[in-house]
N, C-alpha and C positions, 0 to 999 in steps of 0.2 A: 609500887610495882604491880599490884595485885589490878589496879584500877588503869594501867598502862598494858596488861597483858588483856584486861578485859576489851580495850577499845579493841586490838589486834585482832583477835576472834571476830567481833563483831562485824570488821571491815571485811574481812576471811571470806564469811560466812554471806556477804551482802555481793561479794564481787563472785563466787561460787553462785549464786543465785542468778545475779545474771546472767552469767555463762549458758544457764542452763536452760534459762526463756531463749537464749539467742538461739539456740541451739535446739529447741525443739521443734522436731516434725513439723506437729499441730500446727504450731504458730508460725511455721514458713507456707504449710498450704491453705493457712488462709488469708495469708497475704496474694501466695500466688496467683487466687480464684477471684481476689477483690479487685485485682488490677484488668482494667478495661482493653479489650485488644486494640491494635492498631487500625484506624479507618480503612476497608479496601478504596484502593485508588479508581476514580470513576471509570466504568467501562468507555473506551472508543467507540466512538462514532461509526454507525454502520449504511450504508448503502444499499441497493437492489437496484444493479444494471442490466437491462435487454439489449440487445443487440439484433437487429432484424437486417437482411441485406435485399435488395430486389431491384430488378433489371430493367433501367429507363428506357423508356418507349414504348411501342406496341406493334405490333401483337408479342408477347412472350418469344425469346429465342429457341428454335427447335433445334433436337439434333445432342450430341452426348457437350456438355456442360460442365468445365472444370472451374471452384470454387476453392478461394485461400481463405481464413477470416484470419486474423491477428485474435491471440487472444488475450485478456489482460492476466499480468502477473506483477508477483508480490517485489516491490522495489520500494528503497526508504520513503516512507511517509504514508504508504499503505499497503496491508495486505490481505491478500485474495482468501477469504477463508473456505469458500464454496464456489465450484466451477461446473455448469454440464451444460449439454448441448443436446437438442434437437433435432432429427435429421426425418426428415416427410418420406417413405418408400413413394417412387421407386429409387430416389439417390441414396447412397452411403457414403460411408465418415470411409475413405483411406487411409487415416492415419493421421498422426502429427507430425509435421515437419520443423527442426532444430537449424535453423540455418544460422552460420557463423554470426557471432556479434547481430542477434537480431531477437527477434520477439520469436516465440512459438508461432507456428500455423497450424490453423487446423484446415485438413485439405477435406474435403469434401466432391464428388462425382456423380453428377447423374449420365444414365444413356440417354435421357429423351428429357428435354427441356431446363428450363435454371433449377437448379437447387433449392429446397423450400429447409433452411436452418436459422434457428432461432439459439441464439445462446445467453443464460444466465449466470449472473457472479453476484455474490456476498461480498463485499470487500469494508473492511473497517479502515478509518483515517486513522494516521497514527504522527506522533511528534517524529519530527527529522531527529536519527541518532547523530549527524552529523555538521561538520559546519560550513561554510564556503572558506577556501583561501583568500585569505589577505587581498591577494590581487582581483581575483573576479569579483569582492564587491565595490570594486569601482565602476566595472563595464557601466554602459548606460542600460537601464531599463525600459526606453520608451517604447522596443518592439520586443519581439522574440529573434530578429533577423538581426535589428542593431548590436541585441545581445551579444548572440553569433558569432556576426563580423567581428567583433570589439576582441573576440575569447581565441579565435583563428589567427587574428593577427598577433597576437601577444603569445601563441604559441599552443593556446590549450586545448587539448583533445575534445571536442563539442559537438552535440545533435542536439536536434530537438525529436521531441512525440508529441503524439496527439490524445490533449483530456476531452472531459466533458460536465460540467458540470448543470445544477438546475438554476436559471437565471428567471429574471421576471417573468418573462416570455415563454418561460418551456425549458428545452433543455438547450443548451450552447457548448457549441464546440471550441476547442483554445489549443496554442501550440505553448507548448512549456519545452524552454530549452535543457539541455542536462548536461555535463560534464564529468571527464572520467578522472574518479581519485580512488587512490587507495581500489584498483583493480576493482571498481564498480561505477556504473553510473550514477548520477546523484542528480533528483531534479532540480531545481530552482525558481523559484518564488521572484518573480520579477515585481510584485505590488510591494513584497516586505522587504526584498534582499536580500533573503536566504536563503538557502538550503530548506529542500520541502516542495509539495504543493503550493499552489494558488487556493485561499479558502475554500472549501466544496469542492473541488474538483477531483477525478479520477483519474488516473491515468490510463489510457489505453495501448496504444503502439506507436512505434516509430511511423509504421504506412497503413492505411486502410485497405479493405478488404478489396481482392482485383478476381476477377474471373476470366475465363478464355473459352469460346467458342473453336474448335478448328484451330488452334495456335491464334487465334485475335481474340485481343483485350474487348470484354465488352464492357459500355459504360453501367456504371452500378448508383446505387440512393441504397444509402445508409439510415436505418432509423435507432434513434436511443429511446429510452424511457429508463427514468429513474423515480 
């Protein structure tokens, strides 16, 4: 019995000791400190877009000079981290304008001649949070207008805007179609079939920048740089 009550103690004495490694302080915060943090996830891709506007022909238009620009904003697959604008005295900024279902404007006024603004954005690319339905990745891909028609006819709420991104040549401009789900627009990726941008590209607005002399349109030349 004596050599039976000895093992009991011993075993007592061996599971108490564990207990008490598992359990101390020390030995959990230097576990905690030896474990390596998690990778931060790479930062997004970031851009730097200009936007320049100016009035085709010559001599310059005289005379009081009203200016719209589209400006770009944050929509799935990218967003606008940094936005300002420029405005040359003697024209001013009037304010921005919110028209329904549409892009911000920034409206801009001179009394005597076109408007001299320049506007820059920050915008990082970001992964599509969402997906295409079912049915529009069937539409064809071969235009942005096939697209369109294909989404019109089967019923689906559809626009297109206008990107840009940097191609061989400089910069290029592209029409990327978008459809409305889940009470937001969502662009679409006509090269992959997805939900998303076109690689590199920006999104800008649904319509480019329109100015008016006197109540008439005058024609305009858009320049980017990215």
């Amino acid at each position: 019995m004596r050599w039976l009550l000895g093992i009991l103690l011993v075993a007592l004495a061996t599971a108490c000791a564990s207990r008490t490694d598992l359990g101390d302080p020390e030995a959990l915060e230097v576990v905690r400190l030896s474990s390596e943090p998690p990778p931060e996830p790479p930062a997004p891709p970031c851009y730097e877009l200009e936007l320049e506007v100016r009035p085709v022909g010559s001599p310059p238009p005289r005379g009081p000079v009203d200016l719209w620009l589209p400006l770009p904003a944050s929509v799935p697959g990218q967003r606008v981290d940094t936005l300002v604008w420029e405005v040359v005295p003697p024209a001013t900024a009037v304010g921005i304008e919110c028209p329904p279902d549409s892009d911000r404007l920034l409206h801009v006024r001179s009394a005597s001649g076109f408007p001299q603004v320049l506007v820059r954005a920050r915008i990082a690319r970001l992964p599509a949070d969402a997906a295409l339905p079912a049915a529009a990745r069937k539409f064809p891909r071969s235009s942005c207008r096939a697209w369109l028609d294909a989404a019109r006819s089967a019923g689906v709420e559809a626009r297109a805007a206008s990107a840009v991104r940097l191609g061989p040549g400089g910069v290029e401009t592209l029409r990327v179609p978008e459809l409305r789900a889940d009470d937001r627009w969502l662009p679409v990726d006509l090269e992959r079939g997805a939900a998303g941008l076109p690689s590199g590209a920006l999104r800008l607005a649904r319509s480019g920048p329109r100015a008016e002399r006197a109540g008439r349109p005058l024609p305009l030349t858009t320049r980017y740089r990215l």
